[in-house]
N, C-alpha and C positions, 0 to 999 in steps of 0.2 A: 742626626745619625746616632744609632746605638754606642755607647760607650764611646766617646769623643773622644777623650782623654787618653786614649790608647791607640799610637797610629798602628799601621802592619809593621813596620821595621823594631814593633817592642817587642813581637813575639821572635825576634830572633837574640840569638846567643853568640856576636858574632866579635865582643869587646869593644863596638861605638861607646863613644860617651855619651850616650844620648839611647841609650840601649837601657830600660829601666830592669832587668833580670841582671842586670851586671852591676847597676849605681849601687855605691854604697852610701844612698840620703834613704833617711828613714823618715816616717811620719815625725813631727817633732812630738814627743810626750809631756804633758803641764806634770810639773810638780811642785808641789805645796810643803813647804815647811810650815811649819804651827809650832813656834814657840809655849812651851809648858814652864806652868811655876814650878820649882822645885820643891817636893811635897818627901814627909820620911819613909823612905824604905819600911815595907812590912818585912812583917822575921816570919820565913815560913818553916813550916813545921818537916823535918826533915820525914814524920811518915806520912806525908801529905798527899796524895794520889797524883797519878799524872794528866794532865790533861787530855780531854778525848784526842780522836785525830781529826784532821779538818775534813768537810765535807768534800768528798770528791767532783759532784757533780754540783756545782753551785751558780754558773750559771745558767739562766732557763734556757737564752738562746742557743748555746752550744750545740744540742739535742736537733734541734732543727734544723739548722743551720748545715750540719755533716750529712743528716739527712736528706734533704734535699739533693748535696754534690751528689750525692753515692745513687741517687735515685733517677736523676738527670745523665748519671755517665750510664747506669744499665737500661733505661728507658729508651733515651735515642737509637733511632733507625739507620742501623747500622750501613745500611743503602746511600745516606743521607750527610755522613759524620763527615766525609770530606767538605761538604759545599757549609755545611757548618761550624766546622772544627776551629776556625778562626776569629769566629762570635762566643763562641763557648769557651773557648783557653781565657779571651779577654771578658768575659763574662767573670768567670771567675776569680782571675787577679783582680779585677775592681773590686767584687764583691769584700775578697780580702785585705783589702787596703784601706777599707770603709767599714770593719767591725765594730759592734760597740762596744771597747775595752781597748785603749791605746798602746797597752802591751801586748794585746792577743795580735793585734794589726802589726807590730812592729816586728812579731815573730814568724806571724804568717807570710809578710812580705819578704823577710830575710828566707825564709824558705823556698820560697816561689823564686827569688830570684836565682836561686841554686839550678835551676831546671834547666835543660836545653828546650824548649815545648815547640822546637823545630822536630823534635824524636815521638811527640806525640800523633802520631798519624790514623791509628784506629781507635773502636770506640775501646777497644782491650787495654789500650794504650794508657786510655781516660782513664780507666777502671783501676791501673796496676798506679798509677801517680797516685789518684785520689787515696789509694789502699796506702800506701807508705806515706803516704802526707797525714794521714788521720794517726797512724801508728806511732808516727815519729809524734807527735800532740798528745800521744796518749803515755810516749814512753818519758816525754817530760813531765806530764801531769801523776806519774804512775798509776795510771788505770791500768787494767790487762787489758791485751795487746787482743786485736783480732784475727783469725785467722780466714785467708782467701774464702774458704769453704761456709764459714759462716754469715759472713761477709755478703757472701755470692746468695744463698739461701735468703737470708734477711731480705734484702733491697728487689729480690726478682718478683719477691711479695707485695712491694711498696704501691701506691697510687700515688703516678707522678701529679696529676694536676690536687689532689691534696698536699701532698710534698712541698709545691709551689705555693699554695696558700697559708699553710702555718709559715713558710720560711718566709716568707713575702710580712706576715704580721707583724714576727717579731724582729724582721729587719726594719720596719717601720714605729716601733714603740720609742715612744716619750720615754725622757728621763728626766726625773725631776733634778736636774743639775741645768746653771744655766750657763757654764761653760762649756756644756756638751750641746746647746741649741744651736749650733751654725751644723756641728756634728749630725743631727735629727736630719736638718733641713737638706742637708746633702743627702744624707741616704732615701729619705721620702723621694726627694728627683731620680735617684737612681732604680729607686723600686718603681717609679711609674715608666722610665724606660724600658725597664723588663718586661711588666705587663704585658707593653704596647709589644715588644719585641716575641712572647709568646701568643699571644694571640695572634700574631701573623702565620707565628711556624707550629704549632701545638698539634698539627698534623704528624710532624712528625717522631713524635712521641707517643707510646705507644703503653 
């Protein structure tokens, strides 16, 4: 069955212990100390320039990855969202709980679990979460913020079944770490249940 791991009683908000939008267990994060020799202090020159700023957009999947949600919530057949809406909510929280970056997963989760996604009931619904779940990412990252209108504009342009394919590639890309190969191996299983899962329903995407 699609998304195993998430029975019906997760999409609710109802304070079970057993209610994963309410748990507060997060992915466990590795962390690596690396002890360094202690080397002497450089004397920097007090007119010494500052540093650039870091790149904003640094990683590749980010791009795709929002694309896709934003392109899947205005795509669907709005006829359709009820008898799906409950493949899709959990669609999504896996997707997010399985990033590649164990802080982005650990923030995305704790975000998701914020949600009641018993309030999620139309595709507008999908539309208005997805909008402040990307904004809220964007106001910790500080990018600028999107606005409904352009947002709405951009995505009504999208090709969902390409949308599906870059996200789909770069939810499946290797990392040359091999602490993150049990990490690969998971998501590769979860992207072929998607496939299989769009390919059934790709009708009703539009």
């Amino acid at each position: 069955m699609l998304f195993t791991k998430l029975r019906a009683s997760t999409l609710t908000n109802t304070g079970s212990s057993n209610n994963i939008f309410n748990s507060q267990t997060v992915l466990p994060i590795s962390q690596i100390i690396i002890r360094k020799k202690n080397k002497p202090k450089k004397v920097e020159s007090p007119h010494q320039p500052p540093p650039p700023p870091p790149t904003k957009h640094n990683m590749i999947w980010g791009a795709p990855f929002w694309n896709f949600f934003h392109i899947l919530a205005e795509k669907i057949d709005e006829a359709q969202f009820a008898n799906l809406r409950r493949d899709i909510l959990s669609m999504i929280f896996n997707i997010c709980s399985n990033l590649p970056c164990p802080d982005c997963t650990a923030h995305a989760v704790s975000y998701l679990k914020g949600i009641n996604f018993n309030n999620i009931l139309t595709k507008n619904h999908l539309k208005e979460m997805l909008f402040n779940f990307h904004n809220a990412v964007n106001v910790r990252k500080g990018i600028v913020l999107y606005s409904r209108n352009e947002l709405n504009e951009k995505y009504s342009k999208g090709n969902f079944q390409n949308g599906l394919k870059t996200f789909l590639y770069f939810f499946q890309m290797r990392h040359n770490n091999i602490r993150l190969l049990n990490e690969d191996l998971h998501r590769r299983h979860i992207a072929k249940e998607l496939e299989l899962w769009f390919q059934k329903n790709i009708s009703h995407f539009h």
